[in-house]
C-alpha positions in Angstrom: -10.4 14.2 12.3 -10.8 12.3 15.4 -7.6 9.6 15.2 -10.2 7.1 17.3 -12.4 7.2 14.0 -12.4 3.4 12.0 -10.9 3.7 8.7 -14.9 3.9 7.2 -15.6 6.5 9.4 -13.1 8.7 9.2 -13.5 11.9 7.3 -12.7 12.2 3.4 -11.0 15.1 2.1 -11.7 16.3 -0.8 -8.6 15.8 -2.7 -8.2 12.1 -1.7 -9.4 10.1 -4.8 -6.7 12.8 -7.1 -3.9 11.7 -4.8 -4.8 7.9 -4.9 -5.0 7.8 -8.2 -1.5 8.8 -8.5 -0.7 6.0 -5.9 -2.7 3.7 -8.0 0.3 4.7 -11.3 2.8 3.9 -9.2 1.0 0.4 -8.4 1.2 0.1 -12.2 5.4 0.7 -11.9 5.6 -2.4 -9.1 3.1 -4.3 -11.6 5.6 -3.7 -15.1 8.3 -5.2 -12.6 6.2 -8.7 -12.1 5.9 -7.7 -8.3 2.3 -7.3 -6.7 1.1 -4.0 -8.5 1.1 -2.2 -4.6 1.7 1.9 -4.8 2.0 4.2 -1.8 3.1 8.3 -1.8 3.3 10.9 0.8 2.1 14.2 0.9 2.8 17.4 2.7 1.9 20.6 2.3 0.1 19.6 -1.4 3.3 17.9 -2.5 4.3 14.5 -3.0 7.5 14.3 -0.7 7.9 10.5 -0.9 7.0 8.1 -3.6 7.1 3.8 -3.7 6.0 0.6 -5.5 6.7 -2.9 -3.9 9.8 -4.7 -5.2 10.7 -7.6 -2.7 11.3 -9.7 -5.4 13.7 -6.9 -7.6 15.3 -5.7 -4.8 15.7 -9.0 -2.9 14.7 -7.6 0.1 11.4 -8.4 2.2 10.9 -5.2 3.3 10.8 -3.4 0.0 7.0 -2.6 0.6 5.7 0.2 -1.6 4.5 2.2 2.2 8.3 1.7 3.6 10.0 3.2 0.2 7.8 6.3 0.4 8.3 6.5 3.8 12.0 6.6 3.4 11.8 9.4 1.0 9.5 11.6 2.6 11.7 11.0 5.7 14.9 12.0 3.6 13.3 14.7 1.8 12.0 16.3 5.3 15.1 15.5 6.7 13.7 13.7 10.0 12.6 10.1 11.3 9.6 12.0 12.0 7.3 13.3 9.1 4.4 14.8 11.0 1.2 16.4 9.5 2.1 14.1 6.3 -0.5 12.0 4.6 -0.2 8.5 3.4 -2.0 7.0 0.4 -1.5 3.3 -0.3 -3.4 1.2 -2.5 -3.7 -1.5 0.0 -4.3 -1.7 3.6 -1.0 -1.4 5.0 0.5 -5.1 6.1 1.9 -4.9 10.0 5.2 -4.3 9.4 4.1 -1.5 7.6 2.0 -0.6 10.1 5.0 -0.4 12.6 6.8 2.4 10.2 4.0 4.5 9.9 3.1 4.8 13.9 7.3 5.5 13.8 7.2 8.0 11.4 4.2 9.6 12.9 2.2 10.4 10.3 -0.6 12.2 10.5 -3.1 10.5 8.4 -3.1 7.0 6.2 -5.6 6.6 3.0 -6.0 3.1 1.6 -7.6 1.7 -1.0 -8.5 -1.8 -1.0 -9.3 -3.9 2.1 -6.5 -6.8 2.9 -8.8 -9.0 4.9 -5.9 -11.5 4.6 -2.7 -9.3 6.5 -4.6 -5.4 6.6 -3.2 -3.7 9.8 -6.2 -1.1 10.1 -8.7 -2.8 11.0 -9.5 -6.0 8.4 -7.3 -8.9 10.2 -5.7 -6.7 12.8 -5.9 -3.2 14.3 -2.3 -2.1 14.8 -2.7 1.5 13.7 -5.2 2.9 16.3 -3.8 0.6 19.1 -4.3 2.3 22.2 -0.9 1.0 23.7 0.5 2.7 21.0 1.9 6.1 21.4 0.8 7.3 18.3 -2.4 6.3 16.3 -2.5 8.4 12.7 -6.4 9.3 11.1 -7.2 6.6 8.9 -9.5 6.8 5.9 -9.9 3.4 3.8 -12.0 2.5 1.0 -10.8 5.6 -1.3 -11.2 3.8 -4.8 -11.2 0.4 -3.5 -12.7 -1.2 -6.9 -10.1 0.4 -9.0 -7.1 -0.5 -6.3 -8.8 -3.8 -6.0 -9.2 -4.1 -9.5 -5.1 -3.8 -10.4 -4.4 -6.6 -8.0 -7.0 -8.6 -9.2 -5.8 -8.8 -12.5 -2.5 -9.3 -11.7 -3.0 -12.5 -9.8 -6.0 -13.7 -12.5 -2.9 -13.5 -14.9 0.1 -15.2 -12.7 -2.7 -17.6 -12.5 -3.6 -17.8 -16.5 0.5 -18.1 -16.9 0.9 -20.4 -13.9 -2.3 -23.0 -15.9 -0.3 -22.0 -19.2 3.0 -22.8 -18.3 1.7 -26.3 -16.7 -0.4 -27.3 -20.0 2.7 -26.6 -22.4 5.1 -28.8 -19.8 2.3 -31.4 -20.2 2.6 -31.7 -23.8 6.1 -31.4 -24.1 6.3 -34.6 -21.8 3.4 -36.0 -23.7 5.9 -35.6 -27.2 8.9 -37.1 -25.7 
């Protein structure tokens, strides 16, 4: 794969949507938390070497982006800084500080799902990961399941909105009562 490709350009492999759909289970793990339901693994040689959900708000820690926490234990489990000829799957684009780990950790490839048109770092609001200042610029493939990653985040944030409304109609009537 040509790593000058745009993620909808770049070549699929075949075994893509099996391995997203295990990112998209761990995007459930982040969701049963009450963090943004956001689920990234690595994978060399086959085998999942690094897995992660988000949990900022658990962990109390800004960074704790589902990408980074894979990335740390693929890094660990191939016991270098460097996990070439890896390939990430993430159910979202990859945010820019995200973006900065991955060209770090040189991986080879990055599959997302959904689009981030808000903060996405291949392409939708910026282009950090094929930068050609950068020294390394990994495949990209996105779109792989989009409506089904899309779809987790969307619900999540129709229901923190339903709870939000909820939670603002019972503090209504309470004050109403007093």
């Amino acid at each position: 794969m040509n790593s000058s490709n745009s993620p909808t350009e770049a070549v699929i492999d075949h075994s893509d949507e099996h391995w997203m759909q295990l990112a998209i289970e761990r995007a459930r793990r982040a969701e049963a938390l009450g963090e943004v339901p956001v689920g990234a693994i690595v994978v060399l040689n086959g085998k999942i070497i690094g897995e992660g959900w988000n949990t900022p708000i658990t962990d109390h820690d800004p960074s704790a982006h589902a990408e980074l926490q894979a990335i740390r234990m693929a890094a660990k489990a191939v016991q270098n800084y460097r996990i070439v000829d890896a390939t990430l799957y993430v159910t979202l684009e990859p945010c820019p500080m995200c973006a900065g780990a991955i060209v770090h950790s040189r991986l080879k490839r990055v599959v997302f799902g959904a689009y981030d048109l808000k903060t996405g770092a291949a392409g939708s609001a910026l282009q950090l990961l094929n930068h050609s200042q950068l020294n390394h610029q990994p495949g990209l493939c996105g779109g792989i399941l989009k409506e089904a990653c899309a779809e987790v985040i969307s619900h999540f944030f129709a229901r923190r909105r339903a709870e939000k409304k909820a939670l603002k109609l019972a503090q209504r009537a309470y004050e109403a009562e007093r």
